[in-house]
Residue, then its C-alpha position, 0 to 999 in steps of 0.5 A: x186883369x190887363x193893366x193899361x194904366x201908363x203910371x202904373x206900367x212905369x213903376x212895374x218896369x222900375x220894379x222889374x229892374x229894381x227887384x230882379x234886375x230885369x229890363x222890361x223892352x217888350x210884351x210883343x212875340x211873334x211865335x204862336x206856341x200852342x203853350x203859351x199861357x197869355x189867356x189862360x191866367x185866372x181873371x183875376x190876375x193882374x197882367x201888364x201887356x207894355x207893346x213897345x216900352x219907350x226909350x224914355x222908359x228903358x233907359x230910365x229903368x237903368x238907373x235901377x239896375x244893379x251892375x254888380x250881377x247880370x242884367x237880364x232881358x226878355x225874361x217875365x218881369x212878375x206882372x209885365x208880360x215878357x216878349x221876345x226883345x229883338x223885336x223892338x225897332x229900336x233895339x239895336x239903340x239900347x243895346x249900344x247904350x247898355x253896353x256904354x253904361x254896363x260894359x262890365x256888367x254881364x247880360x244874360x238874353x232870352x230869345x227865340x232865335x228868329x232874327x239873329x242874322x249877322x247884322x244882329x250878331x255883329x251888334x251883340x258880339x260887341x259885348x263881351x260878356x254876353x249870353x244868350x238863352x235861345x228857345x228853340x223847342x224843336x230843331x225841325x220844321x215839322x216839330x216847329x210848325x206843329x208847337x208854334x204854327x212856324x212856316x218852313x221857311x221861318x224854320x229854316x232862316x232860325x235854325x240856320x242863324x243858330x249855326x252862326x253863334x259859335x262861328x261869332x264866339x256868343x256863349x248860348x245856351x238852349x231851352x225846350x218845352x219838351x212835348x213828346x206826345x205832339x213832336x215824339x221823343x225822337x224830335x227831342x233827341x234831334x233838338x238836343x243834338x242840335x244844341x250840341x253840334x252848335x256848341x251850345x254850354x248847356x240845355x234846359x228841358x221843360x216839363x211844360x205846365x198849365x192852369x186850369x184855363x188851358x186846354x189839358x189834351x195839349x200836355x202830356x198826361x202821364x203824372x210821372x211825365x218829369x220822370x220819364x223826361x229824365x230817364x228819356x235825357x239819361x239814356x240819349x246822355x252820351x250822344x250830348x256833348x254838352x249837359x242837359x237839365x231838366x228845369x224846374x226838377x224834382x228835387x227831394x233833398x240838397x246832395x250835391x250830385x253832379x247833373x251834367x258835364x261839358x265835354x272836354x272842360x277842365x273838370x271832364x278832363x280831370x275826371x268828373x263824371x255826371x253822378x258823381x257827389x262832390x264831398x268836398x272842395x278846397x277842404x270845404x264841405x258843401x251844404x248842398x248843390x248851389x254851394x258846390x257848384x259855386x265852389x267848383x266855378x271858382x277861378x283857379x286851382x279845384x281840389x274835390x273830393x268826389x264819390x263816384x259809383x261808391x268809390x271816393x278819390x281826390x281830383x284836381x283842375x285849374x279853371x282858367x276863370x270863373x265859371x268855366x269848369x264843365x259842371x252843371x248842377x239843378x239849382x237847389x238852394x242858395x246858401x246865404x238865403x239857407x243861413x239868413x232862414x237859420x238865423x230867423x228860426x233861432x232867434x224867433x221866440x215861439x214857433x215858425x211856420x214855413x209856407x213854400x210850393x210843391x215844388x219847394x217842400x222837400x228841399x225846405x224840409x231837408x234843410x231844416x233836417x241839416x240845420x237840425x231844427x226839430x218841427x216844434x220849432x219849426x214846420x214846412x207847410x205845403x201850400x197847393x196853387x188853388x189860384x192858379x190850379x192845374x199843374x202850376x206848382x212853383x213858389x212865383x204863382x203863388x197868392x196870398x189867397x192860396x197861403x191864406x187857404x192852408x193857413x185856415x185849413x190847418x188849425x195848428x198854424x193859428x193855435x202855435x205860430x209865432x211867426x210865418x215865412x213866406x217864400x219871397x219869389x211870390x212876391x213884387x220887390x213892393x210885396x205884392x202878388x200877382x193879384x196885386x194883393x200885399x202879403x201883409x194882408x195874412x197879418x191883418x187876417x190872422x195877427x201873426x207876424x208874417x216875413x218874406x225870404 
């Protein structure tokens, strides 16, 4: 379902800014990605197409961006439809200003790379604290034209642009939506190599998913695609400078296992290797992978206890600043988040149920084995994505429809429950879903107490 209302497309942009600290420039993209999802989401969803967001829009979204973390643009804002944000005529106008109101505050830009000729790149290098995410999804004209319908000359002008990142001193990573069965492997291999030789700090691979509105010939068909991905970039890992992720993962529990390193960094230089399990830093034990790396980012001195093929030693390093040490780890679980979800289960009289994505099932049901909370206190539920359907299995698309499901389906949770935990990133900043239904709508339903975390 498009929204065109104007009133409600200004409060979806303050949403955005207000509950991901996202600024919304443009819906418009000028690639024509055999993937892309506009198209095929239920008709029931909710979707914001915004064309040109207005400077009055933009610049009044500001007031409700918080400079205390990155400002994020060119990113999906929920139900407003991302684009690529150089397009916008007057882009280079609200970068200029964002830099006078936010000159502290780093920004993180996803784009397709098209249009960052040198004048684009001067702009942007005014920024010091600026990086950008580029969605190449393949370093050749052949892979190009085959994924996004790309002419060659198209291709050429954007890979050439990417050269000019490192010659101007931009941080960058790199993304892909790996498609072996349309570009071959060997097309992946060049891409991520691509990466590389222009210095970019990391690459994410993405196992592409669809609903089941899209046409499922274009994806790879292999149930087990993620894991063939990951043997694929663990085989090519030491033709890569830089640390290759693959993102979502499939993560099964919260050891804090090193997933890629950058070449020659601080922490390369003093030892660390991909595989290796961080035991300790600076004498603290941490509690799962996002814990560790944000312990290992940390300016100045790093003393690590590390497990490395069986064999435990203590390694050392200084980074000169902040998030700057080499080490990359998949995202698991934030530990303040992990803390706050404790605190809840602890203090609830009766027992909690936990409602979260395929995705997210294993890793909630090894942090309440590492909190040692039995399941008659409280109990992880998988909730499959029936709105969506297809492959979709992220917390961001679920409804409350599909939690409304499983809660019916599973006769114990109305029987037992004292309290039901959503996962917030299905939710607006307001508590809506993507069908623009309120999560206080299972409340109604079942007259249990219902949260989002």
């Amino acid at each position: 379902m498009q929204i065109t209302d104007p009133d409600k497309i200004n409060k979806f942009i303050e949403e955005s800014a207000y509950g991901e600290n996202i600024l919304p420039i443009t819906s418009i993209c000028d690639t024509g990605c055999i993937f892309c999802s506009r198209g095929c989401n239920p008709p029931e969803i909710h979707r914001a197409d915004i064309g040109l967001a207005s400077l009055e829009q933009i610049f009044g979204a500001f007031e409700f961006l918080d400079p205390g973390i990155p400002i994020i643009i060119g990113e999906s804002a929920g139900i407003i439809e991302e684009g690529e944000p150089t397009l916008h005529p007057d882009f280079p106008a609200i970068f200029e200003r964002l830099i006078e109101h936010f000159p502290n505050t780093p920004v993180e830009m996803k784009t397709n790379g098209r249009n960052l000729d040198r004048n684009l790149l001067d702009l942007l290098k005014k920024k010091d604290n600026l990086k950008l995410d580029v969605y190449l999804n393949s370093a050749s004209a052949r892979g190009r034209k085959l994924l996004m319908n790309e002419s060659s000359d198209t291709s050429a002008r954007t890979l050439e642009n990417i050269k000019l990142l490192s010659e101007y001193g931009i941080a960058f990573s790199g993304s892909i939506i790996a498609f072996p069965n349309i570009t071959g492997w060997e097309d992946i291999r060049l891409t991520l190599k691509y990466f590389s030789d222009n210095k970019a700090e990391t690459v994410r691979v993405h196992p592409p998913s669809h609903s089941r509105y899209a046409d499922a010939g274009v994806f790879p068909d292999s149930c087990d695609f993620i894991f063939e991905l990951k043997d694929f970039i663990n085989s090519i890992r030491d033709e890569i400078d830089c640390p290759v992720l693959v993102d979502p993962s499939v993560l099964t529990d919260l050891t804090p296992e090193v997933s890629g390193m950058l070449k020659n960094s601080p922490a390369w230089d003093a030892g660390i290797r991909s595989g290796d399990i961080i035991l300790s830093v600076n004498s603290h034990k941490p509690m799962c992978r996002t814990d560790a790396w944000n312990r290992l980012s940390e300016a100045g001195r790093i003393t690590a206890a590390v497990k490395s093929d069986g064999v435990i030693e203590t390694l050392e390093w200084d980074n000169p600043r902040q998030f700057c040490s080499g080490i990359t780890m998949e995202f698991d679980f934030v530990p303040s988040r992990a803390d706050r979800l404790r605190q809840v289960i602890e203090y609830t009289a009766g027992k909690v149920y936990l409602l979260t994505s395929e995705s997210g099932f294993e890793l909630i049901r090894s942090l309440m084995q590492l909190f040692k909370i039995e399941k008659d206190k409280a109990e992880v539920i998988k909730v499959m994505n029936q709105s969506f359907g297809g492959t979709i299995n992220v917390s961001g698309l679920l409804t409350v429809d599909d939690f409304l499901a499983v809660i019916h389906d599973n006769h114990a949770i109305a029987a037992e429950a004292s309290l039901i935990i959503l996962p917030y990133e299905s939710f607006s900043c307001s508590g809506n879903d993507l069908k623009f239904c309120h999560f206080t709508k299972i409340r109604n339903e079942t007259g249990i107490d219902v949260i989002t975390l």
